[in-house]
C-alpha positions as CSV (number, residue, x, y, z in Angstrom):
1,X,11.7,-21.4,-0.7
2,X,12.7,-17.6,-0.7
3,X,10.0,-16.7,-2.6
4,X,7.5,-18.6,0.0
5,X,9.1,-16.9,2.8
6,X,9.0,-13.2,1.2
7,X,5.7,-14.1,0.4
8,X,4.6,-14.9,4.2
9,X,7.2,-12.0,5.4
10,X,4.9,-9.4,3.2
11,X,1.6,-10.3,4.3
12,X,3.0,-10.7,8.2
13,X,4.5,-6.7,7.6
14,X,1.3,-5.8,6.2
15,X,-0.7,-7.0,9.1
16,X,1.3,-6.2,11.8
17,X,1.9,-2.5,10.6
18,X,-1.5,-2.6,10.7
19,X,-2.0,-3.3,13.8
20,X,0.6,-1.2,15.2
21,X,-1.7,1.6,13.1
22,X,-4.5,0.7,15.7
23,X,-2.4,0.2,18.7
24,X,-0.4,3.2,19.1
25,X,-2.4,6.3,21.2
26,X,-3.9,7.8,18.4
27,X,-5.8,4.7,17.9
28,X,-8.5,6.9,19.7
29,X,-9.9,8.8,16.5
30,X,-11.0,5.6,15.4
31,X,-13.3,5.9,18.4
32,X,-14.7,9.0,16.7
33,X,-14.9,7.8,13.2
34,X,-18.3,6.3,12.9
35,X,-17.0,4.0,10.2
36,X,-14.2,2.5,12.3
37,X,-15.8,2.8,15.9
38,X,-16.8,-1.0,15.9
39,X,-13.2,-2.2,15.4
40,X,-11.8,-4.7,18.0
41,X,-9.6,-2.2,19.6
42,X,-11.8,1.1,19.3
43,X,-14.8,-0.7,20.5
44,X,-12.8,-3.0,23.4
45,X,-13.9,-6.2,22.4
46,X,-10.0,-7.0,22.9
47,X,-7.8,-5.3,25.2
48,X,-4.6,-2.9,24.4
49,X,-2.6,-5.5,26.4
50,X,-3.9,-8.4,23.7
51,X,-3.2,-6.4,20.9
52,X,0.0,-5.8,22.1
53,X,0.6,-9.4,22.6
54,X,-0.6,-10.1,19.3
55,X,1.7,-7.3,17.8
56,X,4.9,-8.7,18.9
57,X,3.8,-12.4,18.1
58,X,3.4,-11.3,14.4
59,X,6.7,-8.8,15.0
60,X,8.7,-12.3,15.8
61,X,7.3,-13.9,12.9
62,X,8.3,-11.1,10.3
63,X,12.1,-10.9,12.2
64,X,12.5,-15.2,11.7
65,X,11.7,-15.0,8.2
66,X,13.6,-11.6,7.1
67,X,17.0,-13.4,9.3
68,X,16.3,-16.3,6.8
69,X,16.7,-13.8,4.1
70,X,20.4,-12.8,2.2
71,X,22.5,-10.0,4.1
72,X,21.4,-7.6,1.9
73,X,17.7,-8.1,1.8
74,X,17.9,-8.4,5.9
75,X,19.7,-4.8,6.1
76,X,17.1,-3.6,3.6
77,X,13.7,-5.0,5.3
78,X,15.3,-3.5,8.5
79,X,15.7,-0.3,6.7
80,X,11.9,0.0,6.4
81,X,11.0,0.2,10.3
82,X,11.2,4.2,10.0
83,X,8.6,3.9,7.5
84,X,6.3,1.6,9.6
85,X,6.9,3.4,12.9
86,X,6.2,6.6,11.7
87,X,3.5,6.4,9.3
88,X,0.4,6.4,11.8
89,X,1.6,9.5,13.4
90,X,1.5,11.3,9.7
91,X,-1.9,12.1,9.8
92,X,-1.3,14.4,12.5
93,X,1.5,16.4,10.7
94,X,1.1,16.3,6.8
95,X,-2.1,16.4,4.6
96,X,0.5,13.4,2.5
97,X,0.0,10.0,5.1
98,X,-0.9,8.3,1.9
99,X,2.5,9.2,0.6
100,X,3.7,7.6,3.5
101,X,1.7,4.6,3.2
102,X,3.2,3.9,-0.1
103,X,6.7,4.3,0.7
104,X,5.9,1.4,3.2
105,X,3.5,-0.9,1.8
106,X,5.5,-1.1,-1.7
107,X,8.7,-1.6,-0.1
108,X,8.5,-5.2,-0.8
109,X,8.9,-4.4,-4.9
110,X,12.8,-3.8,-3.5
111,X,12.5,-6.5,-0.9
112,X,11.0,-9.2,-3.2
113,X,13.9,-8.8,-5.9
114,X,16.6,-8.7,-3.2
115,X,15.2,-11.9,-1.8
116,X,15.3,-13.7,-5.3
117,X,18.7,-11.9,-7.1
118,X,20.7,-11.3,-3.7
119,X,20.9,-7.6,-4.4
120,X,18.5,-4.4,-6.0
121,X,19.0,-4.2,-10.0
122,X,17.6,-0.4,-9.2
123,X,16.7,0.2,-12.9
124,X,13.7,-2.3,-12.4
125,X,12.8,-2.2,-8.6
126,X,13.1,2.0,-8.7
127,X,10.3,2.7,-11.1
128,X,8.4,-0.5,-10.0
129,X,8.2,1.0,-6.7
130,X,7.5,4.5,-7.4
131,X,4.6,2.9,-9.5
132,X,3.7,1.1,-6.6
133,X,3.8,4.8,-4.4
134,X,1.9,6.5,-7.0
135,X,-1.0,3.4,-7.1
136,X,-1.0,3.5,-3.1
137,X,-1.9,7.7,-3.6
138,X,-4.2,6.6,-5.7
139,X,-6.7,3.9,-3.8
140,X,-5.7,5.1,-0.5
141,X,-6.8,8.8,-1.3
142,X,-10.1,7.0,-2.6
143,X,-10.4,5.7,0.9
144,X,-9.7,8.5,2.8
145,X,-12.8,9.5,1.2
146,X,-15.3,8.3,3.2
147,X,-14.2,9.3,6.2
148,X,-12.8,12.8,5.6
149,X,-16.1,14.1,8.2
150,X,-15.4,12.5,10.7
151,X,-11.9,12.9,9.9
152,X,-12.3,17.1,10.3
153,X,-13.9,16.6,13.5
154,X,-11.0,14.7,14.9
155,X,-8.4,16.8,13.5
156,X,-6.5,14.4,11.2
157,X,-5.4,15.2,8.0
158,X,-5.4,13.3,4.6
159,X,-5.0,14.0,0.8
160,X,-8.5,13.5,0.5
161,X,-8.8,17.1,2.7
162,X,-5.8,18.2,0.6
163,X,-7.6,17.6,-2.8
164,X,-10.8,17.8,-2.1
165,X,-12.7,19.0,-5.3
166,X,-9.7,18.7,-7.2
167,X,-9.4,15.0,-6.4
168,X,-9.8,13.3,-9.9
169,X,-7.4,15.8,-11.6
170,X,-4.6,14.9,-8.8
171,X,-5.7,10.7,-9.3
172,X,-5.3,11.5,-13.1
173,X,-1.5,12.7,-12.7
174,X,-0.9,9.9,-10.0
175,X,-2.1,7.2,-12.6
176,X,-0.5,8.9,-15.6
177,X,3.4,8.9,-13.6
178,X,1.8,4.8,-12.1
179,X,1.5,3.4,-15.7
180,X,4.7,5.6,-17.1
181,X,6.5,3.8,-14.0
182,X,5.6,0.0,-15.1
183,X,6.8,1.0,-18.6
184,X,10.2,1.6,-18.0
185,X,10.2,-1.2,-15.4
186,X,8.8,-3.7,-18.2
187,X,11.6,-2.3,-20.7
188,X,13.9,-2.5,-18.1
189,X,13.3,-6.4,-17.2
190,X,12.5,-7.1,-20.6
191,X,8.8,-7.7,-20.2
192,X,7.2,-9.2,-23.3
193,X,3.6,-8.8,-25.7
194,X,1.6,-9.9,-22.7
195,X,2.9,-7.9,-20.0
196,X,2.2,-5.0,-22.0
197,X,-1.2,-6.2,-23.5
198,X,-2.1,-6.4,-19.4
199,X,-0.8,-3.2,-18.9
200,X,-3.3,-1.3,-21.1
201,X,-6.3,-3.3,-19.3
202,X,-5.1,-2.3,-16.1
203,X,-4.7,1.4,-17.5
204,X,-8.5,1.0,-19.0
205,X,-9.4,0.2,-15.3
206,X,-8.2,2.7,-13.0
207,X,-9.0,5.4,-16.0
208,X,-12.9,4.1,-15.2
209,X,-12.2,4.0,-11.2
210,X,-11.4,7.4,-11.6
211,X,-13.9,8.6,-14.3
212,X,-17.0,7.5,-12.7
213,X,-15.5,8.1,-8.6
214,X,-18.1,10.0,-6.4
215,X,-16.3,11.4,-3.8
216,X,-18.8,12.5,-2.2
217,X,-20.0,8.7,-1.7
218,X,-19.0,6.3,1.2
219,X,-20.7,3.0,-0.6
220,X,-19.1,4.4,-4.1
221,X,-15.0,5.4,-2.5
222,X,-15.5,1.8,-0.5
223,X,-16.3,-0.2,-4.3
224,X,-13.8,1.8,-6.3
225,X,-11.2,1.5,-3.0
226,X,-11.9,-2.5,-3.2
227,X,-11.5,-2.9,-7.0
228,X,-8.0,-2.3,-6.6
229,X,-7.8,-6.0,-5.7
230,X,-8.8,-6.9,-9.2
231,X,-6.3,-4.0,-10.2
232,X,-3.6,-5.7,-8.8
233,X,-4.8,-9.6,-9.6
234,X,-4.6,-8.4,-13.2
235,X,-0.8,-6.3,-13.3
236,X,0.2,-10.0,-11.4
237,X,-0.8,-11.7,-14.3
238,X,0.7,-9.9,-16.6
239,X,4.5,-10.1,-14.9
240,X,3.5,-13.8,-14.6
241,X,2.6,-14.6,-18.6
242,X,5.2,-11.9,-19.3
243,X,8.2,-14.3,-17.9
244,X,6.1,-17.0,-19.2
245,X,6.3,-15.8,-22.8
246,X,10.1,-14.9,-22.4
């Protein structure tokens, strides 16, 4: 039952930070980014005053399920709202939003176990979480890609404007300090043969995500940017037969 609840509590935080990404008043550059300009909310198909609505209905939903949570794991989901909060408004101050990013999206890797064990065992959740950082550099800077134009024009800033050429050299060290991460975390939980077998397929595929990247490609970012999915799919799997195998 905890585990169901996390599970909907993640996906409800991912959506409705999100949203909150679209809502807030810089919302308007996606007006000037060709890629995003269709959107509901850039385009006005819905209103700010629906999206609004629709914020705080998915904002109740993530507060009932974190107050079902342990004590500890509701002081530490609450201890992410900084993150959330601020993270749209990065782009406007640091050329590092995608650092930003990961600190909130992978804050569920301390969540999750906190939810399960009733506290943090921090020498697994730390490095599984700075892997999870590092991986969010990594696809999100892949992203930022495609619109780093538009993104010029409007006068937002992303690693992708940071790194520019130097891109796959800075990806290289991010995925390099990713797998080191998931190492120690897999000694550290006492992983087993498969997690580790999984591991080097998952190191085989972002080496060839960054190896053949085009930067300089929307269609090419947007398939190496979606992969990630598999990415992930595959790392699950490998926790998954890991603790099977135990």
């Amino acid at each position: 039952m905890a585990l169901a609840r996390l599970t909907f509590k993640t996906i409800s935080g991912i959506h409705h930070g999100s949203c909150w990404h679209r809502f807030r008043p810089l919302s308007y550059d996606f007006v000037k980014v060709s890629r995003t300009a269709t959107r509901p909310i850039a385009s006005e198909e819905i209103s700010r005053f629906q999206a609004l609505v629709f914020l705080g209905g998915q904002l109740s939903l993530a507060l009932g399920v974190l107050l079902c949570l342990n004590i500890y794991s509701i002081v530490l989901g609450a201890a992410s709202l900084g993150l959330v909060v601020t993270y749209p408004l990065m782009k406007r101050i640091t050329y590092w939003p995608q650092l930003v990013l990961g600190l909130t999206f992978n804050w569920g890797a301390l969540l999750g176990w906190s939810a399960i064990k009733g506290s943090c065992d921090w020498s697994v959740c730390l490095p599984l979480y700075f892997s999870g950082v590092m991986w969010t550099l990594i696809y999100d800077t892949i992203y930022a890609h495609q619109d780093k134009d538009d993104d010029i024009k409007v006068g937002v800033r992303s690693t992708a404007l940071r790194f520019q050429n130097q891109t796959k050299p800075w990806l290289s060290g991010f995925a390099v300090a990713m797998l080191s991460g998931l190492v120690v975390t897999g000694i550290n939980a006492e992983q087993t043969l498969p997690y580790y077998v999984v591991l080097s397929t998952v190191a085989s595929h972002i080496a060839y995500q960054i190896y053949t990247l085009n930067i300089n490609k929307p269609e090419d970012c947007w398939k190496k940017f979606v992969s990630n999915r598999n990415l992930g799919l595959l790392l699950f799997l490998g926790i998954l037969t890991g603790n099977l195998w135990k």
